[in-house]
C-alpha positions as CSV (number, residue, x, y, z in Angstrom):
1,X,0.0,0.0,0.0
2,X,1.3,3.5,-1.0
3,X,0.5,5.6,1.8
4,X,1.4,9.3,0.1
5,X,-1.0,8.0,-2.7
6,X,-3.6,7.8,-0.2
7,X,-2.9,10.7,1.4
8,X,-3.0,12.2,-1.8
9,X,-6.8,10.9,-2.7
10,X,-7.7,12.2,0.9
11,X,-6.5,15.7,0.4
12,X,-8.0,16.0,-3.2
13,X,-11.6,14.2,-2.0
14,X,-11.5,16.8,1.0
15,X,-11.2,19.8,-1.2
16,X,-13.7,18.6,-4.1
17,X,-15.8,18.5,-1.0
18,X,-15.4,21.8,0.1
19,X,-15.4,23.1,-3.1
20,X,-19.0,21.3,-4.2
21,X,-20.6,21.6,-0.8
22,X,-20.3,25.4,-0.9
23,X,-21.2,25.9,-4.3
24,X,-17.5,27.3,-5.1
25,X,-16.7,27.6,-9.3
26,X,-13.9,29.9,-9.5
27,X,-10.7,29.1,-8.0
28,X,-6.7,29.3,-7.5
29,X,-4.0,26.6,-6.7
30,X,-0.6,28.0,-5.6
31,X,1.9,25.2,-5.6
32,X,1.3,23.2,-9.0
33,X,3.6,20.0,-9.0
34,X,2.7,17.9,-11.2
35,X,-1.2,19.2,-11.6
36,X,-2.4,16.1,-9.3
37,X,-4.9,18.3,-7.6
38,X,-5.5,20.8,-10.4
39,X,-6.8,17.5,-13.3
40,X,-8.3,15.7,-10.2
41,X,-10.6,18.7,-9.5
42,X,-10.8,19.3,-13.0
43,X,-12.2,16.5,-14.1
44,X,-14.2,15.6,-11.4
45,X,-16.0,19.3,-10.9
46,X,-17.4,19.9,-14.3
47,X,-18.3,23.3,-13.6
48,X,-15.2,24.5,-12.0
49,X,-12.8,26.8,-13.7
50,X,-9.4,26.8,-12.1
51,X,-6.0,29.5,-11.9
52,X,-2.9,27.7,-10.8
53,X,0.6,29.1,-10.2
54,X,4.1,27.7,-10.0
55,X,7.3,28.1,-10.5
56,X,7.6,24.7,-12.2
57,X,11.5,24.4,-11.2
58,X,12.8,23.0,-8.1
59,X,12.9,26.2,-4.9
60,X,16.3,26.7,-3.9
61,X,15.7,26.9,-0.5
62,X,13.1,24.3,0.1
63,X,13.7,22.2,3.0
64,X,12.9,19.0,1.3
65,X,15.5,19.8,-1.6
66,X,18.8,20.6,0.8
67,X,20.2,16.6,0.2
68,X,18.2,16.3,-3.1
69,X,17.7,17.5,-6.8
70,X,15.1,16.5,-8.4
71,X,14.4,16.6,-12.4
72,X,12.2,19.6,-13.5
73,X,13.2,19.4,-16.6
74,X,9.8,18.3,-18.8
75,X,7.5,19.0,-15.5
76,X,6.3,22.2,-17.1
77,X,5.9,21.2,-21.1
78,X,4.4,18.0,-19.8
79,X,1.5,19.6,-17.6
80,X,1.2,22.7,-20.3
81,X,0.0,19.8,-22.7
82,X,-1.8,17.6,-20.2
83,X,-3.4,21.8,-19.6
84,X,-4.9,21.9,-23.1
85,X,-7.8,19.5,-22.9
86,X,-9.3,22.1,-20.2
87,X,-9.6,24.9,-22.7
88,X,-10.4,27.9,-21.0
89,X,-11.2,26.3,-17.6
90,X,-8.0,26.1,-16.8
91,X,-5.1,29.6,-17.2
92,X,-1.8,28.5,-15.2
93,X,0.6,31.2,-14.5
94,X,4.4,30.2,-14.9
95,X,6.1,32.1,-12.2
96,X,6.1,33.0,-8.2
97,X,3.7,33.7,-6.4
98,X,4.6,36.8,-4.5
99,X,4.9,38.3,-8.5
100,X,1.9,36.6,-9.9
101,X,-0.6,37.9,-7.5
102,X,0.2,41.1,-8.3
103,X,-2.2,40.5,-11.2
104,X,-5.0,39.6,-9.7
105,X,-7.5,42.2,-8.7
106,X,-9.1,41.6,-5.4
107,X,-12.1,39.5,-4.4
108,X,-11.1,37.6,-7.4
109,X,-11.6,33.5,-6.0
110,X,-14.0,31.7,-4.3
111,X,-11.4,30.1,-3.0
112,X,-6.9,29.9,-3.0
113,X,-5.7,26.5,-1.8
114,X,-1.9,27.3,-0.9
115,X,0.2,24.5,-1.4
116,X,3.2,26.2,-2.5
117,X,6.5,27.4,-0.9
118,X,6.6,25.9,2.4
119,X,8.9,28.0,4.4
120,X,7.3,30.7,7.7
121,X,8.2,33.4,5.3
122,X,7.0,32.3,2.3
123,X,3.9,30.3,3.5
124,X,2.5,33.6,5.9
125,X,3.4,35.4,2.7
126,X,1.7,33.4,0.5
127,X,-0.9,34.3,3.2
128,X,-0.8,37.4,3.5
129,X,-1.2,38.3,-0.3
130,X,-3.8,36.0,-1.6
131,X,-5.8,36.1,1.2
132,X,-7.2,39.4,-0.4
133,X,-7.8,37.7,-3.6
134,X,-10.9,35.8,-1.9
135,X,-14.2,37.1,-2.2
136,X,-16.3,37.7,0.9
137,X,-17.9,34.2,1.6
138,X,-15.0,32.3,0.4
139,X,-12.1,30.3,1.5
140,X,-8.6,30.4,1.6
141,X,-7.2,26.7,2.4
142,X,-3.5,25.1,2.1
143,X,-1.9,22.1,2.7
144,X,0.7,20.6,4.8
145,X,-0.4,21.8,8.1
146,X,1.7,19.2,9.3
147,X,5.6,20.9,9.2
148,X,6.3,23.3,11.8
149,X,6.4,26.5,9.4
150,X,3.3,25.9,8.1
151,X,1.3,25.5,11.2
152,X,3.2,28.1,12.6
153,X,2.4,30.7,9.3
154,X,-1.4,29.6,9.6
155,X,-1.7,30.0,13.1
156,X,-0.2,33.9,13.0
157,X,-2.1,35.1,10.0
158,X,-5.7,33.2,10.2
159,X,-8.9,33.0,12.5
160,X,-11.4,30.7,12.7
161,X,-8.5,27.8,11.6
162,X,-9.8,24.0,11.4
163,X,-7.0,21.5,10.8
164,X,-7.9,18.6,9.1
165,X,-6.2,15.5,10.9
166,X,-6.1,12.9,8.2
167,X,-4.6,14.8,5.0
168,X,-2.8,17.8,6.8
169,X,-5.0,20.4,5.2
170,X,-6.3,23.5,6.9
171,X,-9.3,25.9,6.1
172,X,-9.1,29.3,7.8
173,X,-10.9,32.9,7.8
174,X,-7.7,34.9,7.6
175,X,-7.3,39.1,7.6
């Protein structure tokens, strides 16, 4: 049994849930990957149309990456074609996100799911800036509530915070 593939189909059922329960049709995923999230929703929320940003290159200061390197190499060409059977349901923004948001007017999203540089600074940044971008009513979500910078980030910029136990996910009211 693969356990991060099953933590993977929790987090992505837990936000389709969210995301259909409250009616949500417009949103943004900071942190890309590989687009697991993004084609999951995708294809299972017909009516949802869906922003992502990423850098689509490893971070140079990512925790994770200090020992490692990975291959980034075809990440980018291979989602920007996997991209094109969403037509206009789906615009992805090459690039970071502390730049990107900068053209994005506010009360844009139903909802930002932050997923994307995992580091106190850049998390509460991430934050900070997009938390804006959500109209009133909406949500501003993330993942990975589980490392210490993260939870820490969350904790110091949102009220009303529920943390999800089994897929590390957490849904707050932030200002």
């Amino acid at each position: 049994m693969n356990i991060a593939y099953n933590i993977d189909w929790l987090l992505r059922g837990w936000l389709m849930s969210i995301i259909i329960g409250s009616g949500f049709k417009f949103g943004c995923e900071l942190g890309t990957y590989q687009g697991g999230a993004t084609f999951f929703l995708l294809d299972n929320i017909e009516d949802l149309t869906l922003h992502t940003v990423d850098i689509f290159e490893q971070q140079p200061d990512h925790e994770s990456y200090k020992d490692k390197r990975y291959d980034f190499t075809d990440r980018y060409p291979k989602f920007m074609e996997k991209a094109k059977n969403y037509k206009d349901r789906l615009v992805v923004y090459k690039g970071w996100t502390h730049e990107v948001v900068k053209q994005i007017p506010d009360k844009t999203y139903d909802f930002v799911f932050i997923d994307a540089d995992h580091s106190y600074e850049g998390c509460k940044r991430d934050i900070v800036l997009w938390g804006p971008k959500v109209r009133e009513g909406g949500l501003l979500m993330g993942h990975d509530a589980n490392l210490e910078s993260v939870a820490k980030a969350v904790k110091d910029c949102c009220t009303k915070i529920h943390i999800h136990p089994g897929n590390l996910c957490w849904v707050g009211s932030c200002e």
